[in-house]
C-alpha positions, -999 to +999 in steps of 0.1 A: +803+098+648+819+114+681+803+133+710+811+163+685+784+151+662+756+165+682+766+200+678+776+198+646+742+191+638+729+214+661+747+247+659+746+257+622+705+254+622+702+268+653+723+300+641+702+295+610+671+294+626+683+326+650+691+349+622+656+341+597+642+351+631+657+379+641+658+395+605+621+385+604+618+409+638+636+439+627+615+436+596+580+435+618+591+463+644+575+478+657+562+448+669+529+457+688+516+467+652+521+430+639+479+438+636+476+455+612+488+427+589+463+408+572+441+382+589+442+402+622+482+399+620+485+359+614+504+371+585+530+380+607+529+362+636+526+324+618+567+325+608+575+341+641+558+308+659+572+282+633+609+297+636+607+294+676+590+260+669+623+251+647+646+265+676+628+237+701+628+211+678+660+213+662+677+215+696+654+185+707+659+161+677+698+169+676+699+161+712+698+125+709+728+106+710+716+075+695+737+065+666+717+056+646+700+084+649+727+103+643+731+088+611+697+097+602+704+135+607+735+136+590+719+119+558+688+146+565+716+175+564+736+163+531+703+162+511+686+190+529+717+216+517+712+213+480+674+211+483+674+245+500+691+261+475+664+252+451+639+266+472+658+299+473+659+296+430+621+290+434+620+322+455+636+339+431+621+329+398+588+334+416+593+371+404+599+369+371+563+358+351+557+336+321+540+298+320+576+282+312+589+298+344+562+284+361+569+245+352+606+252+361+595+264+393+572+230+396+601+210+388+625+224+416+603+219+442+599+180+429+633+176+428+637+192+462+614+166+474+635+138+458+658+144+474+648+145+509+633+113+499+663+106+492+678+112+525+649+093+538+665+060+514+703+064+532+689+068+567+673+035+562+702+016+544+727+029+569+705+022+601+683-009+590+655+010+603+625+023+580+615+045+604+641+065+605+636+072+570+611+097+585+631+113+605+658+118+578+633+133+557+615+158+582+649+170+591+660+171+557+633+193+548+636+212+580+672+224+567+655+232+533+627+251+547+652+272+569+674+280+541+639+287+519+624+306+545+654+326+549+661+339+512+622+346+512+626+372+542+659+385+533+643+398+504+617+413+519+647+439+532+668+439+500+634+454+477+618+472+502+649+482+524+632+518+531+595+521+543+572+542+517+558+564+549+574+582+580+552+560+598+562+525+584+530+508+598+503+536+584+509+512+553+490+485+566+460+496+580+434+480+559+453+461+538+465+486+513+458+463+486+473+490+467+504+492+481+533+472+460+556+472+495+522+452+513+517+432+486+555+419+487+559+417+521+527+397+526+544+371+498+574+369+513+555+362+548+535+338+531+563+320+513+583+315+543+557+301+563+548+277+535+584+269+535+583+258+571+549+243+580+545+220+545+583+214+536+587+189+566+552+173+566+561+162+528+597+152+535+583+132+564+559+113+543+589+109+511+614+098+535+594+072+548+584+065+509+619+060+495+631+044+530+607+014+523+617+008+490+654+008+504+645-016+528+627-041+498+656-039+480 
């Protein structure tokens, strides 16, 4: 790869990272009421911090202009794509109910998984280095989780585009179990930020998985 390499690693999750976050903020303003979320406004604050956590880290681990690692990256990226958009299908058959749905759902994730084990398995054949298996599959998930994250919030807007009160944020105050816009907000917060704190933990631990069995065979 050439000195361009970095940044085309870098930029498209960056902007990806940038736009879940700033559609995540207009959903939240005003923000000084974030409080009034569940769990003394966790709820909303836990995507805000991983998102800004991505930011740091994805300009940090695309920073590094060893080859190999570059490699590694650009394997992460390749399986990361196709695994996101099975997270956003699990997003969206998460509406619809029924026990077969359910299994369907179980199996997307899997095969999301397999294949940032996957990505863990190149990293190591192309660099010779098992360890980079884990770093293939963090950032492989890391895509996934951004692309995940990002089809959970942007529904959030596309069913609930209007508030249910003058004052958007009277809805919150205690909950409103009640309230069918809560409830669906709270799931989409949820889902993203299940998305991006457990999607790279288990492509971490896959890609390191499949990159030893590259490396025994």
């Amino acid at each position: 790869m050439g000195r361009g390499a970095p940044l085309l690693l870098r930029i498209p999750l960056l902007l990806l990272a940038i736009i879940d976050l700033v559609v995540l903020s207009l959903r939240l303003w005003p923000w000084q009421e974030i409080a009034y979320l569940p769990n003394a406004g966790t709820t909303g604050y836990d995507p805000i911090i991983c998102l800004v956590t991505y930011i740091g880290l994805v300009y940090w681990l695309s920073g590094n202009c060893s080859q190999a690692v570059r490699k590694a990256l650009s394997a992460g990226t390749i399986m990361g794509l196709p695994a996101g958009l099975l997270l956003v299908a699990h997003t969206t058959l998460a509406r619809w109910p029924g026990m077969q749905i359910a299994y369907f759902m179980i199996g997307l994730l899997i095969v999301a998984g397999i294949l940032w084990g996957i990505a863990g398995s190149q990293a190591s054949r192309a660099t010779g280095n098992a360890g980079l298996g884990i770093v293939a599959g963090i950032w492989s998930a890391m895509v996934s989780a951004l692309i995940g994250s990002g089809a959970a919030l942007a529904e959030i807007n596309l069913q609930n585009p209007q508030p249910l009160t003058l004052d958007p944020w009277k809805q919150y105050e205690g909950l409103a179990i009640g309230n069918q816009t809560v409830q669906e907000l709270v799931h989409s917060l949820n889902t993203a930020t299940a998305f991006l704190l457990i999607c790279p933990l288990i492509g971490g631990a896959l890609g390191l998985i499949f990159a030893l069995a590259a490396q025994k065979d």
